[in-house]
N, CA, C and O atoms as CSV, one atom per row, in Angstrom:
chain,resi,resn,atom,element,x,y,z
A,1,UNK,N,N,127.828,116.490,136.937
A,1,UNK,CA,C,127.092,115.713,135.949
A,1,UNK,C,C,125.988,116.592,135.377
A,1,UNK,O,O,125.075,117.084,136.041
A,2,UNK,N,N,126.179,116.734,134.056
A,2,UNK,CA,C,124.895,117.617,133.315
A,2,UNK,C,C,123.884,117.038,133.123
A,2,UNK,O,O,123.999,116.085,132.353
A,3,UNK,N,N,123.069,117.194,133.449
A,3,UNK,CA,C,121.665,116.559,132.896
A,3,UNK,C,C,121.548,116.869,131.923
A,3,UNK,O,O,121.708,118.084,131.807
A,4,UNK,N,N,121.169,116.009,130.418
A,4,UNK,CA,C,120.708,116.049,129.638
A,4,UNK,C,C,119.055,115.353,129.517
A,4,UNK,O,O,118.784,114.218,129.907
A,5,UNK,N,N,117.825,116.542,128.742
A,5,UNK,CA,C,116.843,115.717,128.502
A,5,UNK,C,C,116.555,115.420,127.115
A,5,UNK,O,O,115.660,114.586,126.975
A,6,UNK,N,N,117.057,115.862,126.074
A,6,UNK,CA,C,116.809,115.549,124.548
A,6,UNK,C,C,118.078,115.002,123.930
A,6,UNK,O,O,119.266,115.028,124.252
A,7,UNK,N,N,117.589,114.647,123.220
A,7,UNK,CA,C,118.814,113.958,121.927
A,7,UNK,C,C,118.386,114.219,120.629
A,7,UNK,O,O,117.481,115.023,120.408
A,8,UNK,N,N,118.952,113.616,119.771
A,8,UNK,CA,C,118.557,113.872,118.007
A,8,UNK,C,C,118.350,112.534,117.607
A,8,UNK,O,O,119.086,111.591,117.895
A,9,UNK,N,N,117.269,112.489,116.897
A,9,UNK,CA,C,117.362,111.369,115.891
A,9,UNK,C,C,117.445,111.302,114.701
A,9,UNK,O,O,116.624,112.110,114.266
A,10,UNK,N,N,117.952,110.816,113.886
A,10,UNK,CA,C,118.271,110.690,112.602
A,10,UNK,C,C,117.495,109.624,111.650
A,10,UNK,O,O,117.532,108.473,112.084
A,11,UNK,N,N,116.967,109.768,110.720
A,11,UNK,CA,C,116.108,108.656,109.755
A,11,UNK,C,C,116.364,108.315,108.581
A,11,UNK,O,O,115.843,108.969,107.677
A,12,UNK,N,N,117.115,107.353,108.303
A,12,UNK,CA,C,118.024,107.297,107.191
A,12,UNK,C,C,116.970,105.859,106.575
A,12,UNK,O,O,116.763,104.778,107.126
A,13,UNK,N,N,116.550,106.295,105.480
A,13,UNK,CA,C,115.782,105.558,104.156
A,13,UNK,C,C,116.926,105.256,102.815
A,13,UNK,O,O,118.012,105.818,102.673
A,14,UNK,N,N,116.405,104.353,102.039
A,14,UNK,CA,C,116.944,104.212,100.684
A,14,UNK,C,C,116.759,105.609,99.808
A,14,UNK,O,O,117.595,105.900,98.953
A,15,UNK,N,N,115.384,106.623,100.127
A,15,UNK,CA,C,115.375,107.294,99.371
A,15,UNK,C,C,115.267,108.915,99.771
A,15,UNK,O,O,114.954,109.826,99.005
A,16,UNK,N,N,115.723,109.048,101.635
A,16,UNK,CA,C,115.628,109.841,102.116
A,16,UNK,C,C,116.531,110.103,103.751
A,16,UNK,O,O,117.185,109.268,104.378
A,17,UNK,N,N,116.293,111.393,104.057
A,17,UNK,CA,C,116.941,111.741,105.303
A,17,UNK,C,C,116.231,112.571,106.084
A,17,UNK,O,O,115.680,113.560,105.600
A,18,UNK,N,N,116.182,112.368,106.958
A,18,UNK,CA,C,115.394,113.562,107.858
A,18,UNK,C,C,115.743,113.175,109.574
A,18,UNK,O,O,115.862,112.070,110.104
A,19,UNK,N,N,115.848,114.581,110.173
A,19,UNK,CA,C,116.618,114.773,111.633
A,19,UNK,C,C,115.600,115.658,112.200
A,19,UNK,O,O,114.997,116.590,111.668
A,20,UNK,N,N,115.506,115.024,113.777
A,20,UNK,CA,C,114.604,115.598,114.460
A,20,UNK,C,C,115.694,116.301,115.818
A,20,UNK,O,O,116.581,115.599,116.304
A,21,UNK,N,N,115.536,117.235,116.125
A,21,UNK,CA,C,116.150,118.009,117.301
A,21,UNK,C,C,115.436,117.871,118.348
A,21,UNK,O,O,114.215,117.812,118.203
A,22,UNK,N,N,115.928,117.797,119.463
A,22,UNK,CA,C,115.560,118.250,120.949
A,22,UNK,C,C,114.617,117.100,121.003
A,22,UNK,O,O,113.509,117.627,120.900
A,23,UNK,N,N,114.441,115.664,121.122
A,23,UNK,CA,C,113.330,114.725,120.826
A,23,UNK,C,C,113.698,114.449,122.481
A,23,UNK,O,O,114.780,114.469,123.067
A,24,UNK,N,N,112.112,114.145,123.032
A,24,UNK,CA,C,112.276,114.024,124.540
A,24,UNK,C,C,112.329,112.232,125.099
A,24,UNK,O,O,112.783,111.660,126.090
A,25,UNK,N,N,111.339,111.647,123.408
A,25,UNK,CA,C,111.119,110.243,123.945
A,25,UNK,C,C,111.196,109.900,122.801
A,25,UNK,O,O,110.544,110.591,122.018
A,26,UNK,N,N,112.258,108.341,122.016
A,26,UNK,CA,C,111.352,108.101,120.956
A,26,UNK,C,C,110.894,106.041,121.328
A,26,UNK,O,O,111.634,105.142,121.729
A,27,UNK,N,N,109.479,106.022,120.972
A,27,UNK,CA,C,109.241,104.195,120.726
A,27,UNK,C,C,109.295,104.009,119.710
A,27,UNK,O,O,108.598,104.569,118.865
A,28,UNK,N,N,110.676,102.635,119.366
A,28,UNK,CA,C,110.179,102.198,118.362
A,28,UNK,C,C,109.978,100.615,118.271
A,28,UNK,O,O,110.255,99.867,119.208
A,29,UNK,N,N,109.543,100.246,117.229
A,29,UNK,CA,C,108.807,98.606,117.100
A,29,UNK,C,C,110.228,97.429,117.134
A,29,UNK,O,O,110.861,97.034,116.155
A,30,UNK,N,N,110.366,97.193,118.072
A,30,UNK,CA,C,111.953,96.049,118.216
A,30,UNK,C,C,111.373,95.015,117.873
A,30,UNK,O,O,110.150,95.041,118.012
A,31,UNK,N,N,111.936,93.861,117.362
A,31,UNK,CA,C,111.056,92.462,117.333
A,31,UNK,C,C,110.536,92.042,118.400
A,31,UNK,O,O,109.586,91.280,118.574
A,32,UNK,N,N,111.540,92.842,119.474
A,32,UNK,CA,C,111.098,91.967,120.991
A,32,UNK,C,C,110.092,92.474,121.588
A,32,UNK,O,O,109.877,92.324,122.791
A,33,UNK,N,N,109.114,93.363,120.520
A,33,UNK,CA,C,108.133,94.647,121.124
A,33,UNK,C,C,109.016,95.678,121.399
A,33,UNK,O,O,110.240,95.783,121.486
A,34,UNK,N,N,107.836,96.576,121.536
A,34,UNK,CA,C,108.267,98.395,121.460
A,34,UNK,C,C,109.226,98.580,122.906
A,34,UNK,O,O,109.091,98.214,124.073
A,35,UNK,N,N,110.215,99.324,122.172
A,35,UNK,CA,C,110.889,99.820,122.962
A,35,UNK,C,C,111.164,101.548,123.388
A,35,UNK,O,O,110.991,102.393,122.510
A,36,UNK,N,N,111.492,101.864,124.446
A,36,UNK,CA,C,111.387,103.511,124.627
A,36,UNK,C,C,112.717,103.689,124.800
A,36,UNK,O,O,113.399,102.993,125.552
A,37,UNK,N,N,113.230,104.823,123.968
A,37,UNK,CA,C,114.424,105.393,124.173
A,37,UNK,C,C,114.748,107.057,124.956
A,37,UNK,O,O,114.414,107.928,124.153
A,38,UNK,N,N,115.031,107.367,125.635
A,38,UNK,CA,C,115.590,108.985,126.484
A,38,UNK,C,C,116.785,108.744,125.914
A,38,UNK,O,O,117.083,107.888,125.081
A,39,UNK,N,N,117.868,110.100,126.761
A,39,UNK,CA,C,118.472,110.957,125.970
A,39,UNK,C,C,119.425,110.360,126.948
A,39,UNK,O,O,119.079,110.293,128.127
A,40,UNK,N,N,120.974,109.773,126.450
A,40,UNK,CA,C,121.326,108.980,127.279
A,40,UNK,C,C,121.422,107.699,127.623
A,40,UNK,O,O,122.156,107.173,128.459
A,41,UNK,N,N,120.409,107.111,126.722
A,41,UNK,CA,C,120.191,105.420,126.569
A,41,UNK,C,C,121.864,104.888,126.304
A,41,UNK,O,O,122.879,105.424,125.861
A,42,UNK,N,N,121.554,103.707,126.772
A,42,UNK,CA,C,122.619,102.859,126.384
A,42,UNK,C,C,122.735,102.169,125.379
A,42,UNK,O,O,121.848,101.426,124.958
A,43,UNK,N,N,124.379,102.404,124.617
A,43,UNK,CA,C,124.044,101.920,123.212
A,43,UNK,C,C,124.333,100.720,122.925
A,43,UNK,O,O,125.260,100.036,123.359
A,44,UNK,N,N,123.124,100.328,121.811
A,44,UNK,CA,C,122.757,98.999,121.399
A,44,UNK,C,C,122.604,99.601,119.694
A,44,UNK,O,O,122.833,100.626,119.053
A,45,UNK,N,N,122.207,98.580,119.543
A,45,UNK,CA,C,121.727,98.156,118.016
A,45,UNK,C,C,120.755,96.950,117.876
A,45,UNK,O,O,121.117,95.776,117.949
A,46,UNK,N,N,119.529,97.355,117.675
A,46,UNK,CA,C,118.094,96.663,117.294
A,46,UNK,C,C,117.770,96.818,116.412
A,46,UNK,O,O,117.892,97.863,115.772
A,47,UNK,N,N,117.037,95.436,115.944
A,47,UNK,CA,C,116.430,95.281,114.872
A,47,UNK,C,C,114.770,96.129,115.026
A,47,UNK,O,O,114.339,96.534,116.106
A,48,UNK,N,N,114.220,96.225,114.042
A,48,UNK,CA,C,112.983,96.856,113.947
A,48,UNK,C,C,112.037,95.973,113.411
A,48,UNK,O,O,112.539,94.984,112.878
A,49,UNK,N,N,110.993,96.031,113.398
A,49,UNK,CA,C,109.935,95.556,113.017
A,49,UNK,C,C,108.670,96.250,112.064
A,49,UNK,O,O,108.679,97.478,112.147
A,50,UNK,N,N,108.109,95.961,111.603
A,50,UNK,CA,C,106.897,96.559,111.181
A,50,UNK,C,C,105.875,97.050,111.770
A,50,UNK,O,O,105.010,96.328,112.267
A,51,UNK,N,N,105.831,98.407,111.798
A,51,UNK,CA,C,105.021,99.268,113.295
A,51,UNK,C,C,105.031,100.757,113.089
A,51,UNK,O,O,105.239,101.335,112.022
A,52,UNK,N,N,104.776,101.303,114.271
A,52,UNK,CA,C,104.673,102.628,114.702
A,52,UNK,C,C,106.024,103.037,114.942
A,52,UNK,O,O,106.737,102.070,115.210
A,53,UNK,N,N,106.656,104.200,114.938
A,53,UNK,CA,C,107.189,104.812,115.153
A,53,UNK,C,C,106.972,106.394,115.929
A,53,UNK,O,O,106.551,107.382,115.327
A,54,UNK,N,N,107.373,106.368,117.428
A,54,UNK,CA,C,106.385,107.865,117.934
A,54,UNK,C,C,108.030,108.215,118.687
A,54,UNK,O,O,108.895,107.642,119.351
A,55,UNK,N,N,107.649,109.980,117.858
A,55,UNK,CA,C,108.723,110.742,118.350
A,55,UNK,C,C,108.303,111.961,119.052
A,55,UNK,O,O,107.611,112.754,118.414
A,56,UNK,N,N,108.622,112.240,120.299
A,56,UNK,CA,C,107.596,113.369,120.913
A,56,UNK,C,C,109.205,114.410,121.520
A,56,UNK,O,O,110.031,114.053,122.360
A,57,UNK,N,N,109.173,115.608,120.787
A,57,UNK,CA,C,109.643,116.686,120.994
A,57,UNK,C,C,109.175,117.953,121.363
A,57,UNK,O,O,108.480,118.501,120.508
A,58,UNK,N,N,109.340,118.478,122.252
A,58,UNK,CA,C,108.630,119.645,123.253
A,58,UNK,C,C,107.271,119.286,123.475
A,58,UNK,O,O,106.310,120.003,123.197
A,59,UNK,N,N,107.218,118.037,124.037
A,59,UNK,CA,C,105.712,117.536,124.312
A,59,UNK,C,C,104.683,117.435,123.263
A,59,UNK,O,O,103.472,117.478,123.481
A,60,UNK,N,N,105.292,117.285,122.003
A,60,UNK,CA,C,104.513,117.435,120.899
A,60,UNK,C,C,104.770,115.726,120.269
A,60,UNK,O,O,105.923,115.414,119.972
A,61,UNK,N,N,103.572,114.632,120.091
A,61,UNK,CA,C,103.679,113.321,120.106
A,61,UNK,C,C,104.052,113.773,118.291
A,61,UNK,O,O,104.031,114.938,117.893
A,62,UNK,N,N,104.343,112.677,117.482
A,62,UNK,CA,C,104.600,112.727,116.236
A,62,UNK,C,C,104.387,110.691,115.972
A,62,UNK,O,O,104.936,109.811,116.636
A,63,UNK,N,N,103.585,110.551,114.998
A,63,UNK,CA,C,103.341,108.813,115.001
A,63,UNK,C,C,103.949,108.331,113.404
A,63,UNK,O,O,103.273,108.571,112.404
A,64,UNK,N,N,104.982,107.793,113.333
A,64,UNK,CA,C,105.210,106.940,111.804
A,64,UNK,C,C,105.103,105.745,111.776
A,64,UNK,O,O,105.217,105.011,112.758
A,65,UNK,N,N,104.765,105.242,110.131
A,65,UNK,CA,C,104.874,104.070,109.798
A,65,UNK,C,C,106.348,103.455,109.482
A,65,UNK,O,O,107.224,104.208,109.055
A,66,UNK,N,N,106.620,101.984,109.714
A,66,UNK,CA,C,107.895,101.885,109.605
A,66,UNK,C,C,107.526,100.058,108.770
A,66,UNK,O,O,106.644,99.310,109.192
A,67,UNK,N,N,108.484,99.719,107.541
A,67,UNK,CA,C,108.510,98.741,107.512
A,67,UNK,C,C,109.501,97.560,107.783
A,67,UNK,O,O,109.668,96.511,107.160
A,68,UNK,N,N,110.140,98.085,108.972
A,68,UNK,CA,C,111.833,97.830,109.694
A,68,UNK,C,C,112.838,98.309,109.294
A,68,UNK,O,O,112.883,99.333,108.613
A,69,UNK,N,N,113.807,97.640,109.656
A,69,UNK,CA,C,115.173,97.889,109.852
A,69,UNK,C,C,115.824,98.226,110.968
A,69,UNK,O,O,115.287,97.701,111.943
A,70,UNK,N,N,116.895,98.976,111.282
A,70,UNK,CA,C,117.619,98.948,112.570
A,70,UNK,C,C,117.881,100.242,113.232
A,70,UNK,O,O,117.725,101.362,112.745
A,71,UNK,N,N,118.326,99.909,114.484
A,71,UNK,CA,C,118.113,101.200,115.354
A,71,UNK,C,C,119.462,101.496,115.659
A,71,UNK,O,O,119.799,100.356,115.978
A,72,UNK,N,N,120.679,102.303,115.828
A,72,UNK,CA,C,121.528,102.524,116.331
A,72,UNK,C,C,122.032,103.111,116.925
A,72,UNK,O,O,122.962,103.870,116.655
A,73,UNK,N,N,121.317,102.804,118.301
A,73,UNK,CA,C,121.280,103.729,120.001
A,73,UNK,C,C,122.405,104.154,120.403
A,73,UNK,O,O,123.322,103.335,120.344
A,74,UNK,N,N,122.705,105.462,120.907
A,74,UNK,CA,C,124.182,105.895,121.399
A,74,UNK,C,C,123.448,107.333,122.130
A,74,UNK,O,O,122.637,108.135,121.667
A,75,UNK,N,N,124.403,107.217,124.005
A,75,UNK,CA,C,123.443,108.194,124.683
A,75,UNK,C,C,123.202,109.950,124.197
A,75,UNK,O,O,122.525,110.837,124.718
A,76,UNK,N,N,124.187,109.940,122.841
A,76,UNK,CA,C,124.120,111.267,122.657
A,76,UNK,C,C,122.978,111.486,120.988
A,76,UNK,O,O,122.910,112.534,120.345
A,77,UNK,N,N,122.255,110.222,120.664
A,77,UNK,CA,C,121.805,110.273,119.541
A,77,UNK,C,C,121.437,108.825,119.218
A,77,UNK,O,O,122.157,107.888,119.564
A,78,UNK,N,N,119.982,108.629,118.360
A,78,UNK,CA,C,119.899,107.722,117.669
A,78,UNK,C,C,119.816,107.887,116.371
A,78,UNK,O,O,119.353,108.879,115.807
A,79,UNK,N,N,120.396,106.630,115.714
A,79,UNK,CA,C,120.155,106.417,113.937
A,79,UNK,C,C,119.073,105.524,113.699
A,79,UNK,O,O,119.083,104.440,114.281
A,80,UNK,N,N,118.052,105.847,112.856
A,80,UNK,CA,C,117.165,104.852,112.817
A,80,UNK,C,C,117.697,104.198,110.906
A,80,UNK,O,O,117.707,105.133,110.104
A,81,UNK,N,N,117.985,103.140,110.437
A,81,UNK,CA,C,118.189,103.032,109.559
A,81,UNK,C,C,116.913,102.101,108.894
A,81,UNK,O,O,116.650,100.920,109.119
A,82,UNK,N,N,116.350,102.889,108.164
A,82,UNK,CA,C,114.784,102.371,107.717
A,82,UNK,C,C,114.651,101.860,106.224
A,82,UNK,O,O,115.220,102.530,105.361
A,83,UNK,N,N,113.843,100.561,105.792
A,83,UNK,CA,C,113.114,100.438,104.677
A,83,UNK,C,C,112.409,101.655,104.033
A,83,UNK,O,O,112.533,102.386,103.050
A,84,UNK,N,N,111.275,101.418,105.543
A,84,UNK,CA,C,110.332,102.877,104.839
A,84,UNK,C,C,109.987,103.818,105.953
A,84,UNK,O,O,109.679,103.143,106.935
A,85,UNK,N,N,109.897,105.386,106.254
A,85,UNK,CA,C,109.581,105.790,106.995
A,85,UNK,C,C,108.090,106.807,106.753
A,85,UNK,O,O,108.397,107.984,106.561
A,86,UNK,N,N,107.051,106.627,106.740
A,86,UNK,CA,C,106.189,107.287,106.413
A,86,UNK,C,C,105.018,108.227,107.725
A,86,UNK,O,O,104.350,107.764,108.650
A,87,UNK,N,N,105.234,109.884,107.165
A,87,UNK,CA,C,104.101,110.295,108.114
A,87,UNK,C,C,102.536,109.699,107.666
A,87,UNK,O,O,102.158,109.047,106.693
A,88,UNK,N,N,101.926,110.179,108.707
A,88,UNK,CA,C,100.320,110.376,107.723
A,88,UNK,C,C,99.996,111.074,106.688
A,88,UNK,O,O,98.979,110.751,106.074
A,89,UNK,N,N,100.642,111.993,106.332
A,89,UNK,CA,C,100.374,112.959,105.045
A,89,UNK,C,C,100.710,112.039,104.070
A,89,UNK,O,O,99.916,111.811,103.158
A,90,UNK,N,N,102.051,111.336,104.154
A,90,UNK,CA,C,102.370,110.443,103.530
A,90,UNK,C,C,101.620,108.923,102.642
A,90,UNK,O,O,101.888,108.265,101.637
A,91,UNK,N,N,100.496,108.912,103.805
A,91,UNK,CA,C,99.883,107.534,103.054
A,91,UNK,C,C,98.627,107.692,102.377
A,91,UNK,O,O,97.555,108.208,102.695
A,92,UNK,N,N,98.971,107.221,101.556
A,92,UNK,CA,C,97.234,107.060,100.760
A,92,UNK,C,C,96.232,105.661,101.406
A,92,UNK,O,O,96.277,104.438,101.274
A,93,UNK,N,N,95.473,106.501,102.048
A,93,UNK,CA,C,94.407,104.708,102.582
A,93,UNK,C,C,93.552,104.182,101.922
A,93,UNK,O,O,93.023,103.127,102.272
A,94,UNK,N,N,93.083,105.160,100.242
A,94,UNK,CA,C,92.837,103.868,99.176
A,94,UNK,C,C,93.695,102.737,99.047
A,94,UNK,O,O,93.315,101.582,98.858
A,95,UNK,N,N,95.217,103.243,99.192
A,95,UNK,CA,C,96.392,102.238,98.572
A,95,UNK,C,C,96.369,101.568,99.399
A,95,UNK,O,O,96.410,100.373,99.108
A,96,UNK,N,N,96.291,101.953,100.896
A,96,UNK,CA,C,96.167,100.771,101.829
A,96,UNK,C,C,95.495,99.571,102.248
A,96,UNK,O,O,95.672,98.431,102.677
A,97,UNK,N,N,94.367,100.680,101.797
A,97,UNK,CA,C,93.071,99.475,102.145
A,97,UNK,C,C,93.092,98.520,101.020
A,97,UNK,O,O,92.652,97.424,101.366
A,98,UNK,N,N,93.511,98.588,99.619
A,98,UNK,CA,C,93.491,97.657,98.246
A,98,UNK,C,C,94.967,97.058,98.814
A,98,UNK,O,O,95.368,96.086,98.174
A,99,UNK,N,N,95.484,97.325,99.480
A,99,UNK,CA,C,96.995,96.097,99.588
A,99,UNK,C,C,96.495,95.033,100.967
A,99,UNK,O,O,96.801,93.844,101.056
A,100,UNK,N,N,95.676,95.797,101.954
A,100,UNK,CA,C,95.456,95.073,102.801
A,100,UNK,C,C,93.919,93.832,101.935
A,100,UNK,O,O,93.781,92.625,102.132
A,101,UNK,N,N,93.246,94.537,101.242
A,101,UNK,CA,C,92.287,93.470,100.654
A,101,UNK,C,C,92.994,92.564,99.828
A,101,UNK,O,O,92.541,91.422,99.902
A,102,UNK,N,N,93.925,92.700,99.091
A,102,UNK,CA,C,94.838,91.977,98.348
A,102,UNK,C,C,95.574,90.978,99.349
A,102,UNK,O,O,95.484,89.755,99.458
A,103,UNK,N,N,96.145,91.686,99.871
A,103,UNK,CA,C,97.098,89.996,101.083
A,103,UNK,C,C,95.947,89.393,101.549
A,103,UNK,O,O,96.025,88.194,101.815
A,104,UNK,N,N,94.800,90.013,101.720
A,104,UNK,CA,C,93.497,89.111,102.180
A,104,UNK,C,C,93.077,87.327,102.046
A,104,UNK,O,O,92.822,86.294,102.665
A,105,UNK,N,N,93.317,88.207,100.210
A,105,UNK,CA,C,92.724,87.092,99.110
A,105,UNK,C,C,94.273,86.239,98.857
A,105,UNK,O,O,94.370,85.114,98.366
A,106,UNK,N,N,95.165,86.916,99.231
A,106,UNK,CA,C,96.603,85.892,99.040
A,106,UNK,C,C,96.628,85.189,99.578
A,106,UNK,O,O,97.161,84.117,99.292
A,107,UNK,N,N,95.825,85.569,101.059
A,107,UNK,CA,C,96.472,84.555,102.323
A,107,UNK,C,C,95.439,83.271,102.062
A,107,UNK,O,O,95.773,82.161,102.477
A,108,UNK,N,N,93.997,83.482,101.262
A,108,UNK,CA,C,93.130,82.632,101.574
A,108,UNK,C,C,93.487,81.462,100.047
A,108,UNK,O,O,92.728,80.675,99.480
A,109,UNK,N,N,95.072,81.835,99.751
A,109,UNK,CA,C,95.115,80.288,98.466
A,109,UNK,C,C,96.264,79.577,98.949
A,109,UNK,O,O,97.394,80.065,98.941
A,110,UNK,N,N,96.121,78.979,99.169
A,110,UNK,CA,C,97.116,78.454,99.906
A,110,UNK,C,C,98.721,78.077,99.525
A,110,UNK,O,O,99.777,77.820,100.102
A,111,UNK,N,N,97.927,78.288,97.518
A,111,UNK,CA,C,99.426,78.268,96.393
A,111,UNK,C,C,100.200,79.382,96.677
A,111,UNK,O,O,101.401,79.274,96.431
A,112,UNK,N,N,99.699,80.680,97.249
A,112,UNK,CA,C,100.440,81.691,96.753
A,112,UNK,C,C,101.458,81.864,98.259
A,112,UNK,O,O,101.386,81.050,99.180
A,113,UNK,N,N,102.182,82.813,98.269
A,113,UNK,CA,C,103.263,83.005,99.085
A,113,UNK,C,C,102.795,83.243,100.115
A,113,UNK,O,O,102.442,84.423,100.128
A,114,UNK,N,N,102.509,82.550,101.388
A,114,UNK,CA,C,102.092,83.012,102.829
A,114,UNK,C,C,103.011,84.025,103.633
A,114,UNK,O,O,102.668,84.702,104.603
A,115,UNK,N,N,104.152,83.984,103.070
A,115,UNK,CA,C,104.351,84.523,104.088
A,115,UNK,C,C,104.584,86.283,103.771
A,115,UNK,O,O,104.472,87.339,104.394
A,116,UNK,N,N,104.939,85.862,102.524
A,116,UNK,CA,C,105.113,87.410,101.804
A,116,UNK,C,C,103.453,88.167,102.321
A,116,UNK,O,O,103.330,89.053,103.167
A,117,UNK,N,N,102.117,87.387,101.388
A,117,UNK,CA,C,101.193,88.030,102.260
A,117,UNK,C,C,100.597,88.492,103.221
A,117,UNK,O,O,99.790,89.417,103.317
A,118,UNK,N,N,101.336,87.318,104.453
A,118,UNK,CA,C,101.295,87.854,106.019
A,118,UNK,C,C,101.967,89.644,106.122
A,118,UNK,O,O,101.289,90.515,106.668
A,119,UNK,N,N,103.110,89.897,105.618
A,119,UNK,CA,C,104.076,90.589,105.779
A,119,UNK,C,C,103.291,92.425,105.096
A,119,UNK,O,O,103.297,93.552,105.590
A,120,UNK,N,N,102.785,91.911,103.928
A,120,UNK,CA,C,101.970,93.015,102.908
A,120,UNK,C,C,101.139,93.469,103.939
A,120,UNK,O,O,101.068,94.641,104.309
A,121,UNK,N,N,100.137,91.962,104.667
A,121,UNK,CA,C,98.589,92.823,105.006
A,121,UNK,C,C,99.205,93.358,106.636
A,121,UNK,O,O,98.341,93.904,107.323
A,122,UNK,N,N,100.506,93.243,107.228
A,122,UNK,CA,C,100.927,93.600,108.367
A,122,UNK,C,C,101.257,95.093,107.952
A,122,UNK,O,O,100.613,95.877,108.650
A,123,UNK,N,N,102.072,95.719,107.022
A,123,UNK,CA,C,102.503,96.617,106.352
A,123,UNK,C,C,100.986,97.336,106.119
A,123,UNK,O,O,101.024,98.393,106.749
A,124,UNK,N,N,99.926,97.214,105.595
A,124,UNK,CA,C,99.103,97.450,105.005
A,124,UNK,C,C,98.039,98.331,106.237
A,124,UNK,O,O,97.698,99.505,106.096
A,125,UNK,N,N,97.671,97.511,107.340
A,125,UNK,CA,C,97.404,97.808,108.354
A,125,UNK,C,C,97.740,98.228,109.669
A,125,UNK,O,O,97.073,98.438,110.682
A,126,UNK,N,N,99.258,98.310,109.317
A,126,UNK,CA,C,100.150,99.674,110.333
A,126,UNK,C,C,99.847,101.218,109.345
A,126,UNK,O,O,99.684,102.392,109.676
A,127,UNK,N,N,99.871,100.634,108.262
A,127,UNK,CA,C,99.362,102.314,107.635
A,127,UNK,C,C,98.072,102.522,107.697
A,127,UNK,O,O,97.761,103.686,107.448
A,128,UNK,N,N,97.363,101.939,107.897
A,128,UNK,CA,C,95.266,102.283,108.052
A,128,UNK,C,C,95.712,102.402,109.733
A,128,UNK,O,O,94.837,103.113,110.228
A,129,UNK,N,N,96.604,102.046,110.707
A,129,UNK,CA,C,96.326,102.568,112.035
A,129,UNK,C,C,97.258,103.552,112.433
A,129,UNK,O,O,97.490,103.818,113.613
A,130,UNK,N,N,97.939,104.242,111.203
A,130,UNK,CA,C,98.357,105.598,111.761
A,130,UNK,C,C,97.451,106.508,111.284
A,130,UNK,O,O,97.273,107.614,111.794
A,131,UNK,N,N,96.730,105.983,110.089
A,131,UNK,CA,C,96.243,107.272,109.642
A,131,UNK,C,C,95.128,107.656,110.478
A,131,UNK,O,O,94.603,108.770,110.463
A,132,UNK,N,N,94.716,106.456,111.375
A,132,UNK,CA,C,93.663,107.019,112.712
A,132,UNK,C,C,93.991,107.638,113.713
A,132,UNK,O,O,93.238,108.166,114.531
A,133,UNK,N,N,95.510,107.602,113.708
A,133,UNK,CA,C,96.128,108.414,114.909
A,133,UNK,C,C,95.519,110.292,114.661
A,133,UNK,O,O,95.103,111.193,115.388
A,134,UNK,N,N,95.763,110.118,113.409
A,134,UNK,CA,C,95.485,111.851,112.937
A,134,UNK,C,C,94.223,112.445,112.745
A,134,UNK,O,O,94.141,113.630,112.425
């Protein structure tokens, strides 16, 4: 029996692709809460949530924003199939902080769409708490 300790993950967006090699751990946001994947997991298929995304290869942590979609675990590799996948370089936290003040004022009329605004200022403030990761 070979021991394996890494796998690959794969990040498949509407408007992008990107593959990580030799990844030692990755968490990502399941509805059912965060889950941790090694190299070898048993395969499933999960839904995602709106969250963090942390991929740590040669002991090196890596933190993304995610606005769901699904995971498709297999012990030799995962697919992450994403809405949105964003680093920190990636976000602007003017834009964040004006979407999170915006669902603010959505959530406080009671005409306008609750739940869409729940969803914005959740989105809004997974990107203001990665960009503190950095």
């Amino acid at each position: 029996w070979k021991k394996v300790s890494d796998f690959k993950v794969d990040i498949i967006t509407p408007i992008s692709m990107e593959s990580f090699n030799n990844v030692n751990y990755l968490r990502i946001p399941s509805l059912d809460g965060l889950t941790g994947i090694q190299a070898r997991h048993a395969s499933s298929i999960i839904a995602l949530d709106i969250g963090e995304i942390k991929i740590v290869t040669n002991n090196k942590e890596q933190v993304f924003a995610t606005s769901g979609g699904f995971a498709d675990i297999r012990p030799e590799g995962t697919q992450l199939l994403l809405e949105t996948f964003e680093s920190g370089k990636m976000i602007n936290k003017k834009r964040a902080q004006q979407a999170a003040e915006k669902a603010t004022k959505h959530l406080s009329n009671k005409n306008d769409d609750l739940k869409r605004a729940n969803l914005s200022l959740k989105r809004a403030k997974n990107r203001l708490a990665i960009l503190k990761k950095l």
